[in-house]
VOPA-82798 format. One record per residue (C-alpha): x, y, z; residue in one letter. Coordinates in steps of 0.05 Angstrom, whole numbers, padded with zeros to 5 digits. Layout:
// VOPA-82798
<r><x>X</x><y>Y</y><z>Z</z><resn>A</resn></r>
...
//
This chain:
// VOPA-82798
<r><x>02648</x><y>01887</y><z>00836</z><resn>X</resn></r>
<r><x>02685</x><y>01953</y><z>00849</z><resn>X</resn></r>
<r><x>02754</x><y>01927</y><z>00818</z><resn>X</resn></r>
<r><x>02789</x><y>01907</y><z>00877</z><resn>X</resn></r>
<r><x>02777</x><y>01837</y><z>00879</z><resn>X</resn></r>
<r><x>02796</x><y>01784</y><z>00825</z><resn>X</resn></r>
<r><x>02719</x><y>01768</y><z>00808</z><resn>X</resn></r>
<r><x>02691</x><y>01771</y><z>00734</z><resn>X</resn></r>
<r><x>02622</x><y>01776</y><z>00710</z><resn>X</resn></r>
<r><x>02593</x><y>01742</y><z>00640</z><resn>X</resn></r>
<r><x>02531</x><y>01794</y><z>00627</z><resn>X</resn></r>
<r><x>02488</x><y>01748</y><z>00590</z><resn>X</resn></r>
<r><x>02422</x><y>01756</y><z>00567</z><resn>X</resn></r>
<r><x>02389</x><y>01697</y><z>00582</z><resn>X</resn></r>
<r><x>02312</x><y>01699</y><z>00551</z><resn>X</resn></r>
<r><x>02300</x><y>01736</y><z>00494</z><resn>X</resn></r>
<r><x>02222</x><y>01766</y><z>00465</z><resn>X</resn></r>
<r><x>02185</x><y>01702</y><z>00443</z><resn>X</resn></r>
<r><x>02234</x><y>01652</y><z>00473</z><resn>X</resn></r>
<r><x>02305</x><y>01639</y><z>00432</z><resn>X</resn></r>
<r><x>02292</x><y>01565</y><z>00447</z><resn>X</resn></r>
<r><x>02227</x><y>01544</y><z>00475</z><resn>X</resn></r>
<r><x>02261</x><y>01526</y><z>00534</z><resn>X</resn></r>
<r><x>02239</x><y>01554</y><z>00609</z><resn>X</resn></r>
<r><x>02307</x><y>01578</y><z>00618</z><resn>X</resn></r>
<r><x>02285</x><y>01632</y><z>00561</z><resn>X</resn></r>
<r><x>02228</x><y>01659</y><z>00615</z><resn>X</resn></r>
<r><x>02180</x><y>01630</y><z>00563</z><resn>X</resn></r>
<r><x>02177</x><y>01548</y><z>00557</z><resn>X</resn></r>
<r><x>02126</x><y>01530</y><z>00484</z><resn>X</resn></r>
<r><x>02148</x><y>01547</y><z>00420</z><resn>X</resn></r>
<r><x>02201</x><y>01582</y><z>00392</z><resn>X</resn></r>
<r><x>02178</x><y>01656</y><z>00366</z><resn>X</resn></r>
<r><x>02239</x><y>01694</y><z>00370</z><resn>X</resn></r>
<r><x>02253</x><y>01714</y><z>00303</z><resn>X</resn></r>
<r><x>02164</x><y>01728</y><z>00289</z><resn>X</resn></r>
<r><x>02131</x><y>01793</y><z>00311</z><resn>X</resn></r>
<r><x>02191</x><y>01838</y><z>00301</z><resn>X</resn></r>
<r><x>02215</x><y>01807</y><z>00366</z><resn>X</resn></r>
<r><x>02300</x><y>01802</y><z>00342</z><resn>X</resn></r>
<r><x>02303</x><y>01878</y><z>00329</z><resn>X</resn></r>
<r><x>02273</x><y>01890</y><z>00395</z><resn>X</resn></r>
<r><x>02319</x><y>01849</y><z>00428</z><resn>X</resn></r>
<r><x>02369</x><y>01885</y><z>00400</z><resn>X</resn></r>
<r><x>02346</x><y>01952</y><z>00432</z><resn>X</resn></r>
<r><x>02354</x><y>01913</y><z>00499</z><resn>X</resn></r>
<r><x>02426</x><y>01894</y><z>00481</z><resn>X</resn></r>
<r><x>02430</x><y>01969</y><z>00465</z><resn>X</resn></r>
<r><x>02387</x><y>01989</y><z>00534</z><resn>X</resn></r>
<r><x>02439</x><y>01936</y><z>00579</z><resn>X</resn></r>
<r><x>02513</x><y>01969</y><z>00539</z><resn>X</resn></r>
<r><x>02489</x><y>02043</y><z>00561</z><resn>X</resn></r>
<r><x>02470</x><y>02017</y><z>00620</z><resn>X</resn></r>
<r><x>02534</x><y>01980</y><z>00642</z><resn>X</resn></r>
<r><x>02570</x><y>02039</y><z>00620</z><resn>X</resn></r>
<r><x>02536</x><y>02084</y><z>00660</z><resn>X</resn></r>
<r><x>02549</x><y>02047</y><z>00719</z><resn>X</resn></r>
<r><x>02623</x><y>02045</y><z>00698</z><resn>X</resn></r>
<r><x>02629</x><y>02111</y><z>00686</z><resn>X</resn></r>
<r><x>02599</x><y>02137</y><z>00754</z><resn>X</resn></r>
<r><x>02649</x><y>02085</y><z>00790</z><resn>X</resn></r>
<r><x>02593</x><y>02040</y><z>00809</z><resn>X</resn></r>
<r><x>02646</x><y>01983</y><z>00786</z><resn>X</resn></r>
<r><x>02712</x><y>01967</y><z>00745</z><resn>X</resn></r>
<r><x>02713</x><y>01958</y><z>00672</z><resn>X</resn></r>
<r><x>02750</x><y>01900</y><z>00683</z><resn>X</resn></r>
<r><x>02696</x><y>01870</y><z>00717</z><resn>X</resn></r>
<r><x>02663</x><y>01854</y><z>00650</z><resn>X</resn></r>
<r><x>02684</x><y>01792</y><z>00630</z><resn>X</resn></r>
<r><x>02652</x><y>01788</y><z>00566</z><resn>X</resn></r>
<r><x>02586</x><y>01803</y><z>00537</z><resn>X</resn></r>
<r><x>02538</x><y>01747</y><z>00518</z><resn>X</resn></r>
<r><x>02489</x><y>01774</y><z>00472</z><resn>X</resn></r>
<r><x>02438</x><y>01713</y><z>00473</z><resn>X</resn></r>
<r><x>02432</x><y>01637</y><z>00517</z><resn>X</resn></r>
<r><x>02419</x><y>01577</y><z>00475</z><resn>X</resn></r>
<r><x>02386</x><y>01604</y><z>00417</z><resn>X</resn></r>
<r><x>02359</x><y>01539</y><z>00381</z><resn>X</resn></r>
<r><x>02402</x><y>01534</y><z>00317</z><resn>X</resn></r>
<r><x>02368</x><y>01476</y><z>00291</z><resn>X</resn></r>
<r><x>02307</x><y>01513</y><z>00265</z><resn>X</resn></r>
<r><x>02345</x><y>01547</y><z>00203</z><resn>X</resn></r>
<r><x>02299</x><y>01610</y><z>00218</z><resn>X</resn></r>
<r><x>02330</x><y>01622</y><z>00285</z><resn>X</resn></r>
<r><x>02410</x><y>01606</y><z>00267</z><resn>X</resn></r>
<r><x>02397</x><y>01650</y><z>00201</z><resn>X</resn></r>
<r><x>02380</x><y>01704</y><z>00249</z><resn>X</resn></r>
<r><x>02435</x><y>01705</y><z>00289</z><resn>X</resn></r>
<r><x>02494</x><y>01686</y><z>00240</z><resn>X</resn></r>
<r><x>02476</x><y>01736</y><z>00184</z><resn>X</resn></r>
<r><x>02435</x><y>01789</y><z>00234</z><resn>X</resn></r>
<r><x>02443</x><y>01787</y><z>00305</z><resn>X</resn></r>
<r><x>02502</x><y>01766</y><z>00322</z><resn>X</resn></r>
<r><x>02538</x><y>01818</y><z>00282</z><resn>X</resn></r>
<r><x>02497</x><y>01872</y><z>00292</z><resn>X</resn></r>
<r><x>02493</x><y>01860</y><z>00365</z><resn>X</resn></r>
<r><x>02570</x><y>01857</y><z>00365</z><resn>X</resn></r>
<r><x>02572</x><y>01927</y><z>00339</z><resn>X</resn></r>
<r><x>02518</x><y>01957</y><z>00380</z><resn>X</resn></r>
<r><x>02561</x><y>01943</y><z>00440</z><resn>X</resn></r>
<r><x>02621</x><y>01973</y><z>00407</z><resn>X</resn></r>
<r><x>02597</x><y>02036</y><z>00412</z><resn>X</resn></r>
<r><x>02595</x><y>02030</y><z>00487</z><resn>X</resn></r>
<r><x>02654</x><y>01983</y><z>00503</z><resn>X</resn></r>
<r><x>02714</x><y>01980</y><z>00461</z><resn>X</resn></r>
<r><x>02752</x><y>01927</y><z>00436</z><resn>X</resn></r>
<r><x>02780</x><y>01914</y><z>00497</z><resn>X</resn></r>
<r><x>02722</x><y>01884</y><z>00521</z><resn>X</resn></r>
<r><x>02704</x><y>01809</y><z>00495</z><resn>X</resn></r>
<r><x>02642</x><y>01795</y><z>00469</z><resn>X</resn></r>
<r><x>02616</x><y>01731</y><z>00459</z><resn>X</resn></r>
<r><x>02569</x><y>01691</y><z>00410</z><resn>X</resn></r>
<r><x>02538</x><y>01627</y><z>00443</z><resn>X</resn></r>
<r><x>02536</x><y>01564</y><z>00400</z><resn>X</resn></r>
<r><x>02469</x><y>01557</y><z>00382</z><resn>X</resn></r>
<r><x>02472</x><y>01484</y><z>00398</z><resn>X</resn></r>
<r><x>02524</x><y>01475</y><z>00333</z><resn>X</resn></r>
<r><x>02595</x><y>01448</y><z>00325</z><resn>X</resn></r>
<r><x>02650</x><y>01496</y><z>00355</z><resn>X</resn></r>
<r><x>02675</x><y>01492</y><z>00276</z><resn>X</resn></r>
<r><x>02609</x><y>01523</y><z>00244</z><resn>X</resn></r>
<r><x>02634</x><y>01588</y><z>00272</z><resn>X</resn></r>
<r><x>02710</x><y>01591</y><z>00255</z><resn>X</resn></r>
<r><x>02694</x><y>01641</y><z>00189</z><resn>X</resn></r>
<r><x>02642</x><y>01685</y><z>00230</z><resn>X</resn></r>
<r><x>02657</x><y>01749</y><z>00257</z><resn>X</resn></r>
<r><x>02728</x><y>01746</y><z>00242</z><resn>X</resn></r>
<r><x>02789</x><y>01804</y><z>00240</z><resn>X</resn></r>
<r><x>02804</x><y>01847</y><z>00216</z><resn>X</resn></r>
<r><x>02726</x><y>01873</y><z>00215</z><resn>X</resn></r>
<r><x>02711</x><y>01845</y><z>00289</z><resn>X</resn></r>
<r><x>02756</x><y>01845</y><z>00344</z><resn>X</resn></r>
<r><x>02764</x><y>01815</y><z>00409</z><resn>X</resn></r>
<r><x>02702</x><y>01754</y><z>00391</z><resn>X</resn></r>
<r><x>02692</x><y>01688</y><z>00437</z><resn>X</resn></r>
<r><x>02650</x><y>01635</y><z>00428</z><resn>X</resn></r>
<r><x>02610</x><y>01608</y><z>00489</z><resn>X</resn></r>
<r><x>02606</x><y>01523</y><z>00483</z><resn>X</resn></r>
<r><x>02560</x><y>01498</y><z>00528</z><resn>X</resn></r>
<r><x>02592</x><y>01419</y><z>00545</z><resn>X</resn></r>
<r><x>02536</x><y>01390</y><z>00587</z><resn>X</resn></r>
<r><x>02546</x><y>01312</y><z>00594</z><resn>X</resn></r>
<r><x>02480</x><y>01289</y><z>00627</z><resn>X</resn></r>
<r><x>02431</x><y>01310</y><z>00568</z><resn>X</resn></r>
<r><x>02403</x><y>01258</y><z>00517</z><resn>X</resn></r>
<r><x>02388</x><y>01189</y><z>00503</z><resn>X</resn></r>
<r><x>02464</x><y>01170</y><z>00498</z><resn>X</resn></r>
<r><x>02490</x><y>01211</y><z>00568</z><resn>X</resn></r>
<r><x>02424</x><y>01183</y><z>00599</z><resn>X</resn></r>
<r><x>02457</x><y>01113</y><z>00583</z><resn>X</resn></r>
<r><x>02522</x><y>01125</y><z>00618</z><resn>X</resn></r>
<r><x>02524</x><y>01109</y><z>00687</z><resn>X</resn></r>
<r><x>02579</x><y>01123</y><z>00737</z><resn>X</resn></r>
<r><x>02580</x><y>01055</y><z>00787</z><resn>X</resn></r>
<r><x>02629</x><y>01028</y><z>00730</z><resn>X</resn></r>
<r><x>02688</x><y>01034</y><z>00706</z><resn>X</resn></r>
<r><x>02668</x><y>01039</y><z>00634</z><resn>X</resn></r>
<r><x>02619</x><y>01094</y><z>00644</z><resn>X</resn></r>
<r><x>02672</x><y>01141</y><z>00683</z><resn>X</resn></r>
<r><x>02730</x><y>01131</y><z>00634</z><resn>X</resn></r>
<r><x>02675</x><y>01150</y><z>00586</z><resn>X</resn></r>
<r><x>02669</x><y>01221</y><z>00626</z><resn>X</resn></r>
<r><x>02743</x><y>01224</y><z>00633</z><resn>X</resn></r>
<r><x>02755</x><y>01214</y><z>00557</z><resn>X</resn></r>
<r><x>02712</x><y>01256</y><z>00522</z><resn>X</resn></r>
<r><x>02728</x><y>01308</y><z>00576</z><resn>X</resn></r>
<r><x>02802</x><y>01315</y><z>00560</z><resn>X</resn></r>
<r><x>02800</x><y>01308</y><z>00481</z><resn>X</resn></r>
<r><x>02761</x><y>01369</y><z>00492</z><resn>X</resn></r>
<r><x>02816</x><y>01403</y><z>00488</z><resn>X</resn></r>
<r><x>02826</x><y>01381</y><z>00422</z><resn>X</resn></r>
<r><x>02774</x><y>01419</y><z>00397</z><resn>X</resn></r>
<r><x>02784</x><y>01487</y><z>00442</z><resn>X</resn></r>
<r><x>02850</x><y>01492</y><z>00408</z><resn>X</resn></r>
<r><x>02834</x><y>01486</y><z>00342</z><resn>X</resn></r>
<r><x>02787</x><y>01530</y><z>00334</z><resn>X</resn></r>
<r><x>02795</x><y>01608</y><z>00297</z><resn>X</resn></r>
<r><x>02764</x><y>01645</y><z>00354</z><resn>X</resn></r>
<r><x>02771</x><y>01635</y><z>00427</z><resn>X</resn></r>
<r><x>02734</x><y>01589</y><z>00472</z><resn>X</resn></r>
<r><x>02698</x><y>01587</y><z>00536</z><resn>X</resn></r>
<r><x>02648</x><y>01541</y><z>00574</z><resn>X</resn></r>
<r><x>02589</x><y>01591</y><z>00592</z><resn>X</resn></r>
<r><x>02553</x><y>01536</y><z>00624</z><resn>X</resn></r>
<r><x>02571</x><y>01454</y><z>00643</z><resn>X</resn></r>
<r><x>02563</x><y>01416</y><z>00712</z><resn>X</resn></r>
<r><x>02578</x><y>01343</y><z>00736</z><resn>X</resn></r>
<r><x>02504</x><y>01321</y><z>00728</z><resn>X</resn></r>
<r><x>02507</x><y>01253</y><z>00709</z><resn>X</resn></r>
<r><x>02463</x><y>01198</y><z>00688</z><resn>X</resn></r>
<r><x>02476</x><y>01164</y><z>00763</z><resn>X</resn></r>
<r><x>02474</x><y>01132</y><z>00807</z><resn>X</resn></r>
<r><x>02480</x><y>01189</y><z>00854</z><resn>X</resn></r>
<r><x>02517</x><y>01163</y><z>00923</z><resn>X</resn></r>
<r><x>02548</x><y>01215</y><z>00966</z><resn>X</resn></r>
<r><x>02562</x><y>01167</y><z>01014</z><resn>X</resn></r>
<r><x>02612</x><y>01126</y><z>00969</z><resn>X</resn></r>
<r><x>02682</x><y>01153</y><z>00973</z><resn>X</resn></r>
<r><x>02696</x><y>01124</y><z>00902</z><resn>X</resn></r>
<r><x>02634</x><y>01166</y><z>00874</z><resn>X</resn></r>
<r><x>02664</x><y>01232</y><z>00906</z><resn>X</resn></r>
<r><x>02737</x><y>01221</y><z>00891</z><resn>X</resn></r>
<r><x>02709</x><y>01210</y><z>00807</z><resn>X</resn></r>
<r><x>02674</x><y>01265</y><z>00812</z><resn>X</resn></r>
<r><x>02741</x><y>01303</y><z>00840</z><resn>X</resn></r>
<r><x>02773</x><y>01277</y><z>00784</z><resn>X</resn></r>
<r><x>02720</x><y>01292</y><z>00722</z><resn>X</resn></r>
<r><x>02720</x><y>01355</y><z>00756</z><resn>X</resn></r>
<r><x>02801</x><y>01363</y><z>00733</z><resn>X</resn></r>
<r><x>02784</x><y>01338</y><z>00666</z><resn>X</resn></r>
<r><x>02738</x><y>01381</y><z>00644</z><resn>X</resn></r>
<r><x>02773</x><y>01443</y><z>00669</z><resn>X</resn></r>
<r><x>02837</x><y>01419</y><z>00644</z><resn>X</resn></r>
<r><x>02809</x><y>01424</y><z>00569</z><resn>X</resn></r>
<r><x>02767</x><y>01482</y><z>00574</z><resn>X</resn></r>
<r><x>02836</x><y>01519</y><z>00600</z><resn>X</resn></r>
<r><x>02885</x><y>01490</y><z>00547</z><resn>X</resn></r>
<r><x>02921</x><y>01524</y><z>00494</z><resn>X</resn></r>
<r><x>02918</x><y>01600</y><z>00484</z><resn>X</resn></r>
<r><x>02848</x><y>01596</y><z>00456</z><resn>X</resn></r>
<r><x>02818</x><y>01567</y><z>00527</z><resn>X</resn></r>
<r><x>02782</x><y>01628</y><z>00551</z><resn>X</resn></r>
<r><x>02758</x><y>01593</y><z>00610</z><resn>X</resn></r>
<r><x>02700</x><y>01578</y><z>00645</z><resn>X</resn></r>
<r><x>02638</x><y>01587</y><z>00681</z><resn>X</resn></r>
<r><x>02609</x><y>01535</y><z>00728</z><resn>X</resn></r>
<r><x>02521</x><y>01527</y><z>00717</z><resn>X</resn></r>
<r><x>02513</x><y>01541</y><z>00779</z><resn>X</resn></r>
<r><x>02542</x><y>01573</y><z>00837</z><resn>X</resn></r>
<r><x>02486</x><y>01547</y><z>00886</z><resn>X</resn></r>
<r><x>02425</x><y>01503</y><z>00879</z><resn>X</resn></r>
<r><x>02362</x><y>01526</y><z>00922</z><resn>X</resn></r>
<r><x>02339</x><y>01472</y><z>00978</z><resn>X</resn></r>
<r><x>02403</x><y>01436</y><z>00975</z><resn>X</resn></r>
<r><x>02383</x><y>01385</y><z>00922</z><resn>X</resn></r>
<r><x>02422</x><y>01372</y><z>00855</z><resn>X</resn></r>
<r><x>02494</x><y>01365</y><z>00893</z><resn>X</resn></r>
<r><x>02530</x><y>01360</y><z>00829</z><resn>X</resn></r>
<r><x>02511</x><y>01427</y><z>00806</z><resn>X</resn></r>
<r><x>02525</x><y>01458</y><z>00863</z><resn>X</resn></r>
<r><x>02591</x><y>01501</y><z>00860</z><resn>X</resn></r>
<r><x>02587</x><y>01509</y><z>00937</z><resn>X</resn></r>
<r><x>02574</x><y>01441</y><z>00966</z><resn>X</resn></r>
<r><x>02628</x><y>01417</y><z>00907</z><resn>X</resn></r>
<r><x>02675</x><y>01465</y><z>00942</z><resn>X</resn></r>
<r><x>02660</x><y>01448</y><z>01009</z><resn>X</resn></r>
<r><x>02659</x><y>01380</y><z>01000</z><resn>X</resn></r>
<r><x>02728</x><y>01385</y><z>00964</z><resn>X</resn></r>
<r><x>02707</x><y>01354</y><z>00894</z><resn>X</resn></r>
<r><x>02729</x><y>01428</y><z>00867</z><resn>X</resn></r>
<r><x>02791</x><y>01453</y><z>00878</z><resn>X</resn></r>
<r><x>02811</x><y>01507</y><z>00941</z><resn>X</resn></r>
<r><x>02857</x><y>01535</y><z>00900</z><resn>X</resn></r>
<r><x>02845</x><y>01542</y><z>00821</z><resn>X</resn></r>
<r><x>02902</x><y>01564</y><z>00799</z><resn>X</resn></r>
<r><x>02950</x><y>01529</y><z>00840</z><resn>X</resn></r>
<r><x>02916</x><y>01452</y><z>00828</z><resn>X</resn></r>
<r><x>02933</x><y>01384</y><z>00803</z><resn>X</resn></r>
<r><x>02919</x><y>01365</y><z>00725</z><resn>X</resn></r>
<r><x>02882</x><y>01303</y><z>00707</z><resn>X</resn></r>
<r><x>02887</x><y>01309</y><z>00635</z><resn>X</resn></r>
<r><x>02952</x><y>01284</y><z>00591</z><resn>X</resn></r>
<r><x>02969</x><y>01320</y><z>00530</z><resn>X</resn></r>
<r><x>03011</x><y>01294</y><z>00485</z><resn>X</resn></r>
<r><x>03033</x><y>01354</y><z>00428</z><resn>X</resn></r>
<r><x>03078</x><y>01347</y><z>00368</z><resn>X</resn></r>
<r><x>03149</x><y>01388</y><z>00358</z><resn>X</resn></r>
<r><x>03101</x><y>01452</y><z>00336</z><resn>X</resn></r>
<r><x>03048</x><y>01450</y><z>00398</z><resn>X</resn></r>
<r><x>02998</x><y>01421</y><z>00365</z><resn>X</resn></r>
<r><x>02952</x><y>01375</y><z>00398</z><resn>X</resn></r>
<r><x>02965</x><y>01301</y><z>00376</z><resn>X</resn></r>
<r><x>02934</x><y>01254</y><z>00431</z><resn>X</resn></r>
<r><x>02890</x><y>01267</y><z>00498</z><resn>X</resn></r>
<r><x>02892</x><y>01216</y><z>00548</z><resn>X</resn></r>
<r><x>02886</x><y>01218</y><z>00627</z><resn>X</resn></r>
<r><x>02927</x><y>01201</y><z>00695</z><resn>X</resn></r>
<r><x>02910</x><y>01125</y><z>00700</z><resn>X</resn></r>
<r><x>02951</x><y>01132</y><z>00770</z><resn>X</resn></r>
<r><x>02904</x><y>01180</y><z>00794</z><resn>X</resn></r>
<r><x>02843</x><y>01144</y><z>00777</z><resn>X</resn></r>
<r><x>02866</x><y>01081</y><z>00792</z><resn>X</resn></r>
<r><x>02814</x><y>01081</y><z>00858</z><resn>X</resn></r>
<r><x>02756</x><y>01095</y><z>00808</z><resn>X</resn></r>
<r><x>02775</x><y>01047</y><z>00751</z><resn>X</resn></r>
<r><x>02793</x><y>00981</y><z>00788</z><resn>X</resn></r>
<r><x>02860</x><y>00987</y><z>00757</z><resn>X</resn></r>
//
């Protein structure tokens, strides 16, 4: 944290007054009440309360500047109640964005989270030349909902599946106006789960590659952040940053690694078909 190392932080504000979502990972699991009881201006005073806060600490040395990633000025808010992605397209997003501006300049990202829309619904938000320096956070879980919950990973049909959609990913990081990164995405997986099965570790390796690969491609691949570094009481393996690294399924060395994904581009760099190393997975496919 004090500048000398290569780490980054995302400083995200996770749960917001009367829960963004409903969710537990908003510190309040029920309803929704964000946007009642005057509850979206007061979260704005936090946003305000964390910028002078972090730029205290900067300030009196307590860390680099260039330890800030980005800022993430709400998790998840649930865009499907019109109430709540209202809020934040025409309110809090912007006025968030500029409430950190006076603390932080354009220099430092900020970021907008997706509100559980299409990467495209936010390509004519926040744009130049009024906002500067603007991400959007895509969280790209593959384990949640009746359709992940029906692809399992003892076949060959269900990991090409994970392999696929991985990689033409990338398709949509690089076509989109603002930059992208993956706040949050894991290798949970519908199952089964056998550590003991070399072909289950080496496809998890290799999804792994996949999903990385797209979340880094093009110029507009801002990166990523892996949910989570470390599960409590060892459980949940495949979310696990640390066991994945010590058990090798995550790279050593991330930026000097092997690719999984193929990209095939036209004369003028744009993305034309997404594909991956069938040689590579040939010990996971049967081929």
């Amino acid at each position: 944290m004090d500048g000398t190392g290569t780490g980054q932080a995302n400083i995200d504000l996770h749960g917001a007054p009367g829960s963004q979502n409903g969710f537990d990972n908003s510190g309040r699991a029920g309803g929704a009440h964000w946007v009642e009881w005057g509850q979206v201006d007061r979260t704005k005073d936090i946003i305000r309360r964390i910028s002078e806060t972090i730029r205290q600490w900067v300030d009196e040395g307590a860390f680099s500047a260039s330890t800030i990633h980005t800022f993430c000025v709400l998790n998840e808010p649930a865009g499907w109640y019109n109430d709540i992605w209202n809020a934040c397209y025409w309110d809090y997003y912007p006025s968030t964005y500029a409430i950190i501006r006076e603390f932080f300049d354009s220099g430092t990202n900020i970021n907008i989270q997706q509100a559980f829309k299409d990467g495209s619904e936010f390509d004519n938000l926040m744009t130049e030349p009024d906002f500067h320096n603007v991400a959007v956070d895509m969280h790209t879980y593959q384990c949640f909902g009746d359709y992940w919950n029906s692809v399992h990973v003892d076949s060959a049909a269900g990991r090409g599946v994970h392999f696929d959609v991985s990689c033409a990913y990338a398709k949509d990081v690089s076509s989109r106006y603002h930059w992208t990164f993956s706040g949050e995405w894991s290798l949970g997986n519908a199952g089964p789960w056998n550590w003991n099965d070399p072909e289950y570790v080496e496809f998890l390796r290799l999804w792994f590659l996949s999903q990385i690969d797209a979340y880094e491609y093009s110029e507009k691949g801002y990166g990523w952040y892996f949910w989570s570094g470390k599960i409590e009481g060892g459980g949940y393996p495949e979310w696990n940053y640390l066991h994945l690294l010590e058990t090798g399924v995550a790279p050593s060395n991330l930026c000097e690694r092997e690719t999984f994904c193929i990209f095939k581009e036209d004369n003028d760099g744009i993305l034309m078909e997404t594909g991956y190393n069938k040689t590579m997975a040939k010990h996971v496919m049967n081929l």
